[in-house]
KEROVEX-145428 format. One record per residue (C-alpha): x, y, z; residue in one letter. Coordinates in steps of 0.1 Angstrom, whole numbers, plus 5000, padded with zeros to 4 digits. Each point is the difference from the previous one (the first is absolute). Last residue first. Layout:
<rs>
XYZA
...
</rs>
This chain:
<rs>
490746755173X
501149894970X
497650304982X
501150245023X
503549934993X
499749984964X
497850305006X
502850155010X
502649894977X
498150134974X
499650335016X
503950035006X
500249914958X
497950294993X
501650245022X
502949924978X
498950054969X
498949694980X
502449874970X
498050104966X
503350234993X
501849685005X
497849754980X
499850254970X
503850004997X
500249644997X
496750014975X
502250244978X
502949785000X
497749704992X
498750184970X
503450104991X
500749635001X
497349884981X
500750244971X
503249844997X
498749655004X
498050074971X
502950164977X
502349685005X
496849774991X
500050204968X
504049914999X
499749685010X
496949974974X
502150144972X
503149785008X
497949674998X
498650144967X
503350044980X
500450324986X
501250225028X
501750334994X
497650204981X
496449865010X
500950045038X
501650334998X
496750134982X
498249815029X
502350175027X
499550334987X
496449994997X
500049935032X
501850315014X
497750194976X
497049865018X
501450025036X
501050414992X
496450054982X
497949785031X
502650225023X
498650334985X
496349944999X
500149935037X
502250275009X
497750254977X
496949855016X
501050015034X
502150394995X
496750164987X
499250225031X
504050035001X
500950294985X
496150175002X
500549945041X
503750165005X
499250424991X
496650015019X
501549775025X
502550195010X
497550275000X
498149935022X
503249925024X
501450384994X
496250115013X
500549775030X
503250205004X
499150374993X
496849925021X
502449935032X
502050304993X
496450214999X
499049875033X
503450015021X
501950274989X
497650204979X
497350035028X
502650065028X
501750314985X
496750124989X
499449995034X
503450175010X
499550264979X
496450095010X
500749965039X
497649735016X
497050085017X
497949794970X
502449725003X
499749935038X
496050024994X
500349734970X
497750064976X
502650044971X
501949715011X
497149815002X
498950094962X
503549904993X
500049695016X
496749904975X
501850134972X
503149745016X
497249724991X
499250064968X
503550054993X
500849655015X
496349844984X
501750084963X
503249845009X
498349705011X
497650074968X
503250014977X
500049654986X
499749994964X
499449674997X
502449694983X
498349854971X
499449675007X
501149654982X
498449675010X
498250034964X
503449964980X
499649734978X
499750234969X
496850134980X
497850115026X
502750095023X
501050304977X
496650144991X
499250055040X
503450135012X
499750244972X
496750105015X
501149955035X
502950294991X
497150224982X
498050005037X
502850055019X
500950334981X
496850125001X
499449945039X
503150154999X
499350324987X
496950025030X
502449935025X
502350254991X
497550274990X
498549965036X
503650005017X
500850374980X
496650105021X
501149885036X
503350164990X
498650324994X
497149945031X
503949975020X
500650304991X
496950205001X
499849935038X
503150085010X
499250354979X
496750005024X
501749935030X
502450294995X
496950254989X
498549915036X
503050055018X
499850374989X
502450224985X
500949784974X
503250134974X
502349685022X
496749784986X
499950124969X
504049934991X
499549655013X
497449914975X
501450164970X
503349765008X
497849715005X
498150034970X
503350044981X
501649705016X
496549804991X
500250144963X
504149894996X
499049675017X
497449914977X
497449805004X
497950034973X
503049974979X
501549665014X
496249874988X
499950114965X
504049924996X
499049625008X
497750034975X
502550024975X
502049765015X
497049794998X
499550044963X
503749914995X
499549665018X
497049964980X
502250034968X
502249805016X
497749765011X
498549974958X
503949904993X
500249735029X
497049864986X
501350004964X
502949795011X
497949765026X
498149904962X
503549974979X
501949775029X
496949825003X
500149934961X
503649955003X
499349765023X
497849804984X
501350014966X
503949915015X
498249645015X
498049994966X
503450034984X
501549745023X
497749794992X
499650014963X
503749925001X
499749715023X
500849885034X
498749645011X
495849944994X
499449915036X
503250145021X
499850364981X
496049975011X
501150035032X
502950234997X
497350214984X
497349965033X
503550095020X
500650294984X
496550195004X
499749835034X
503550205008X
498250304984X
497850075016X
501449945032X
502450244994X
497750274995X
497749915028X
503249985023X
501250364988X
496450155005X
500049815035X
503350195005X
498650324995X
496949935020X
502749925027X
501650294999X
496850215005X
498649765029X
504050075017X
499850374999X
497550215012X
497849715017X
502449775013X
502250305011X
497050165020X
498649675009X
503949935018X
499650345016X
497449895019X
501249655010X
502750275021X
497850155015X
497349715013X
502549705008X
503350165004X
498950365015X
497349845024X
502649715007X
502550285015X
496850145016X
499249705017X
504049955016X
499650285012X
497849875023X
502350175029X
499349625022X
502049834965X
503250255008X
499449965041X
500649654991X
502849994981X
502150235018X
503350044981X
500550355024X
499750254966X
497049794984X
498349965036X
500950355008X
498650114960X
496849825010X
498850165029X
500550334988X
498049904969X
497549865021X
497049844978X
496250014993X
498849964966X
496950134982X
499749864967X
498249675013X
497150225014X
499150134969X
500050314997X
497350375003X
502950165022X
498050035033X
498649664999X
503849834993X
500650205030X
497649895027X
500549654984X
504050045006X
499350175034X
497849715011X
502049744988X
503850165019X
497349975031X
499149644992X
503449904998X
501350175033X
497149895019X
500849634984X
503550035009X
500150075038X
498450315019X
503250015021X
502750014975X
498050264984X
501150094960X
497450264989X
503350254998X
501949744981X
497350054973X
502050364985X
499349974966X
496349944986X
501049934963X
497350104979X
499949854957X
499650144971X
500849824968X
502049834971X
498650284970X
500350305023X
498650244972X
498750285019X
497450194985X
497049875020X
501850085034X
500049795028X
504050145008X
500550394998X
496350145010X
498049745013X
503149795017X
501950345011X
497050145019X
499149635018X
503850065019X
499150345007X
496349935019X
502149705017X
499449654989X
501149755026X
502050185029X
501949765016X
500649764969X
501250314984X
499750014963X
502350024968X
498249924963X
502349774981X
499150114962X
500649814971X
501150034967X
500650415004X
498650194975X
497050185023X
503850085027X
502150144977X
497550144969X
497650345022X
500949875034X
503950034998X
499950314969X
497750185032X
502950035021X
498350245032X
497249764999X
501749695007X
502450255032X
497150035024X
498649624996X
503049855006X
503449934977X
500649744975X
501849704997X
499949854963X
501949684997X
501649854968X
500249624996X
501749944970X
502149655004X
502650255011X
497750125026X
499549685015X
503449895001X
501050335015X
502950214988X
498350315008X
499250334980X
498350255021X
498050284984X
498850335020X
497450284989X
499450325013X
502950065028X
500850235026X
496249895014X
498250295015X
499550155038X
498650355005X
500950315009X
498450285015X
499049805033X
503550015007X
501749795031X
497349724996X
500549994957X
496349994987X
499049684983X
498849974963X
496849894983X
498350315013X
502350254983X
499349864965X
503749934979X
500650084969X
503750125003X
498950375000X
497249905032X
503449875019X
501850364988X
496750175016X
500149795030X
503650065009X
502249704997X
501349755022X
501449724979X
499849625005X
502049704997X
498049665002X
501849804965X
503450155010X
500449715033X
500749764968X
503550174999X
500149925035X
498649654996X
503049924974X
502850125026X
498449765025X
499549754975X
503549984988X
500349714972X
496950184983X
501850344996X
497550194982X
501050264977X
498650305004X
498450234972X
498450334999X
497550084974X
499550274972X
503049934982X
499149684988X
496550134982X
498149684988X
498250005030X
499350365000X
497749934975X
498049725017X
499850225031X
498150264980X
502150354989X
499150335002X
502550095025X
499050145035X
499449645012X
503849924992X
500450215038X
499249645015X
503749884992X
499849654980X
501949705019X
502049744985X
500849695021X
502449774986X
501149624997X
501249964963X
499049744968X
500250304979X
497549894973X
497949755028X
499050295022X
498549805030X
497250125018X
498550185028X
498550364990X
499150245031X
497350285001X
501250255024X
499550055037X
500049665005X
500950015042X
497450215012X
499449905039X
501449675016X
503649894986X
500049834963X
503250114985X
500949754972X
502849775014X
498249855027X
502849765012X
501949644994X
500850094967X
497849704986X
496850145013X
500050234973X
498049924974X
496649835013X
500150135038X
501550354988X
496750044977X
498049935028X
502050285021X
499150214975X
496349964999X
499550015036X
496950195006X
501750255013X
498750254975X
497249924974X
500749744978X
500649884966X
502449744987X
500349954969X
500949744984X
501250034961X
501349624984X
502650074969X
500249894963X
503050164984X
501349704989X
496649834990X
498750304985X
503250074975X
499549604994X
496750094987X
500350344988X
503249794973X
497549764991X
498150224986X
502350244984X
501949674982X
496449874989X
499550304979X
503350054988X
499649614982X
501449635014X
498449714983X
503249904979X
500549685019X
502950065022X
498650385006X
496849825015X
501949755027X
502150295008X
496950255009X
498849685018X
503149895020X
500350375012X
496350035007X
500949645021X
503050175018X
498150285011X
497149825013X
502449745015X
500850295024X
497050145002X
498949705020X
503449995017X
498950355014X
496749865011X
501849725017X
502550195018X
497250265013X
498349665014X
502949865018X
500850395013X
496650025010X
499849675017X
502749995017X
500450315012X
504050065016X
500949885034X
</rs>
């Protein structure tokens, strides 16, 4: 029994990208066979199919221990091997933060594993990823799935270790558990991070799944609660239907989940696992229902949510019904909801991102192409016109030649005043790259990290973490206050040119750093937590400046790297509407001129002259239709779009 829904839905979204991909491909072809084609539209439409093919769907699931998050994850991707192939026994089964997904360069079944002794190097997960050597790597059998959920088995191996070596590899005493035969030692995960690459349907469409450990082990891998987990798409928040919201369970919503940092663009939602246990054959269905309410609204109160994002489900329940081909235990496990909860509300989520980052600026590219075209097909077709009246003469073709060498001549000089703009914004794109330079920020950091090991007190660390991040707090003011400037002279030219052409649905494109802005803002705030932390404060010097440049300042290092991405892109392409308007109307013109010179040449009797100017119309009126064609399919509603439609159709016929 595989999931409907979700796997329909997943299908669909991917298709949706799909034809994405072909239609920017039909587009940047469409512009190179009429001349329109320049280095500036290349980059840009070269992010956007890079984002469409490498475009993936985060959920993570969050949890405190036995709550069941695993054996969820085996009820939506495993069922089909006929067992629970990721270990999901009673007591600590996710030791380790576990990756789900499906690695489309190699195309291979593995699991790779990263030893738990990498925490003594100063490197952050996202570093070490890119290391090969670093990790262990097992190929998964999936023919076998006995052999394959052995090698899975790897995910919950553990270490007993001495406290001291277990406070070495960054962990707090008190998140761990004692070994029964030897208080002196304590139990720890073998592993630090693990990934799983799957050939699952969903997960090749580019579902990726975060599992991550309970409350204990979040805190111990900060890099998982400081980026993983806050830039996750959406987060499925474990509960037990038995317990409702325990003291631990409400610690890691306020302080890893319901954050104001965290991006989680599709969603939180609660899934109360574990309703078999309020299932009483004797009480009868309503008791059983009202009971499963009570917890949910008990719940949804508890967590600050809406009602509807609370879900109550079996995962146990529904992998046996999956496994045994039992329909009807399947639909009584309400998985079924939460497989609609990730195709109706997650998944239509990460269709307004794409709309939004890509597909609106695409289309106000095209629209520039249409208004171009359309132009000048009613340019042609009011001369064709007038061809038909008074027949084809001399004097007319040289006022049709005039005309457009005239426009030719005036989109000319505007092309040459934008490249003098164009220049001044490069210019001022090396303003703002420089007050946020990497080479200064490396060099704070390295000054910063030298006074804290020479610190003798944990109050002279905090205040070096301090001054860093009020370093980058400052370079961020300069930023924002350059580009103020910077925007300000781009609407200026934006201004003079649309007063003069046909070009007033043209906008300049902002410089959009605040998200980026808020991020830092945001992890300064983390920082000052991490600094007041108790568990922090009794922690070795080494190994708490250890954790601070591991986890906070690697995370700055790449929201930094992102500000200024789009330092060094935004003065290239601020301009880019105007310039690619400006430079089709000078490619179409000269094209034209072309054809009329051609016409005068080579045909001199007047039936010939008006084919040929006919010709040159019905030309321009099939790039125009071209261009429409293409419109109409990136215009083509997203998938959760068209389910809505259908259900209101529904509603509405019913």
């Amino acid at each position: 029994m595989s999931s409907g829904s979700l796997s329909r839905q997943v299908e669909a979204y991917y298709g949706w990208k799909k034809n994405l991909i072909r239609e920017l491909a039909r587009y940047e072809d469409w512009l190179q066979s009429n001349d329109l084609y320049s280095d500036d539209i290349a980059s840009r439409l070269k992010r956007g199919m890079t984002l469409l093919k490498e475009d993936e769907l985060t959920l993570a699931f969050v949890g405190e221990y036995s709550r069941g998050k695993t054996e969820l994850i085996n009820s939506l991707f495993f069922s089909e091997f006929g067992q629970r192939m990721l270990p999901s026994q009673a007591g600590r089964t996710t030791m380790c933060p576990t990756e789900l997904f499906y690695d489309q360069k190699s195309g291979k079944n593995y699991l790779k594993l990263l030893p738990i002794e990498t925490r003594k190097e100063d490197a952050t997960l996202a570093q070490l990823s890119k290391q090969v050597e670093k990790w262990t790597t097992i190929e998964l059998d999936t023919s076998s799935p006995d052999a394959m959920k052995l090698s899975l088995d790897e995910v919950a191996k553990t270490h007993l270790v001495s406290i001291e070596e277990a406070k070495d590899l960054g962990f707090h005493e008190t998140m761990l558990d004692h070994d029964p035969a030897n208080k002196d030692q304590v139990i720890i995960p073998a592993w630090r991070h693990a990934k799983i690459s799957l050939d699952n349907p969903l997960l090749k469409r580019g579902l990726r799944i975060l599992d991550t450990p309970g409350l204990n082990a979040l805190g111990s891998e900060p890099e998982l609660t400081i980026s993983m987990i806050p830039n996750a798409h959406a987060v499925i928040f474990l509960l037990s239907a038995d317990t409702g919201v325990t003291a631990s369970d409400l610690t890691i919503w306020k302080d890893y989940i319901a954050t104001a940092d965290s991006d989680h663009r599709a969603g939180r939602f609660a899934v109360l696992n574990k309703i078999d246990v309020l299932w009483d054959d004797l009480q009868g269905e309503e008791y059983v229902e009202q009971s499963i309410q009570k917890v949910r609204q008990y719940t949804a109160d508890h967590l600050d949510m809406d009602v509807k994002d609370v879900l109550p489900l079996s995962a146990k329940q529904a992998l046996i019904g999956k496994i045994k081909g039992d329909h009807a235990l399947y639909e009584k496990s309400a998985l079924p909801e939460l497989e609609n909860l990730i195709s109706n509300r997650i998944l239509a989520g990460k269709e307004q991102l794409i709309t939004k980052t890509l597909l609106n600026d695409i289309l106000g590219m095209l629209q520039n192409s249409q208004a171009i075209l359309s132009s000048r097909m009613h340019s042609l077709t009011d001369q064709l016109d007038e061809c038909k009246d008074k027949g084809v003469s001399k004097d007319l073709i040289k006022n049709l030649t005039d005309k457009t060498q005239a426009d030719y001549d005036f989109y000319y000089k505007k092309l040459i005043t934008l490249r003098s703009s164009r220049r001044l914004m490069k210019s001022q794109g090396k303003i703002l790259t420089n007050l946020i330079s990497e080479e200064r920020l490396e060099e704070q950091i390295s000054q910063t990290r030298e006074k804290m090991k020479d610190s003798w007190t944990t109050i002279g660390m905090n205040r070096e973490m301090g001054k860093l991040f009020d370093f980058i707090d400052h370079e961020l003011n300069n930023l924002a206050s350059e580009g103020r400037l910077a925007e300000k002279m781009v609407h200026s030219i934006y201004k003079r040119y649309t007063e003069d052409t046909r070009a007033k649905h043209l906008h300049p494109k902002p410089f959009a750093t605040a998200k980026h802005v808020r991020a830092l803002r945001s992890l300064k705030n983390k920082a000052t937590h991490f600094r007041r932390d108790p568990r922090n404060i009794m922690t070795e010097q080494t190994l708490l400046v250890k954790r601070f440049f591991d986890t906070l300042v690697g995370e700055a290092r790449l929201i930094h790297a992102r500000i200024l991405t789009e330092s060094d892109t935004w003065p290239n392409e601020a301009l880019l509407p105007i310039m690619q308007y400006t430079l089709e109307q000078k490619q179409l013109l000269e094209h034209q001129i072309r054809r009329i010179k051609g016409l005068s040449r080579t045909n001199k009797d007047a039936r010939s002259q008006q084919e040929q100017l006919k010709s040159l119309v019905d030309d321009t009126q099939k790039q125009l239709m071209i261009a429409e064609s293409i419109q109409r399919h990136f215009r083509k509603p997203a998938p959760s779009q068209l389910n809505q439609k259908v259900v209101n159709l529904t509603g509405f016929a019913g």
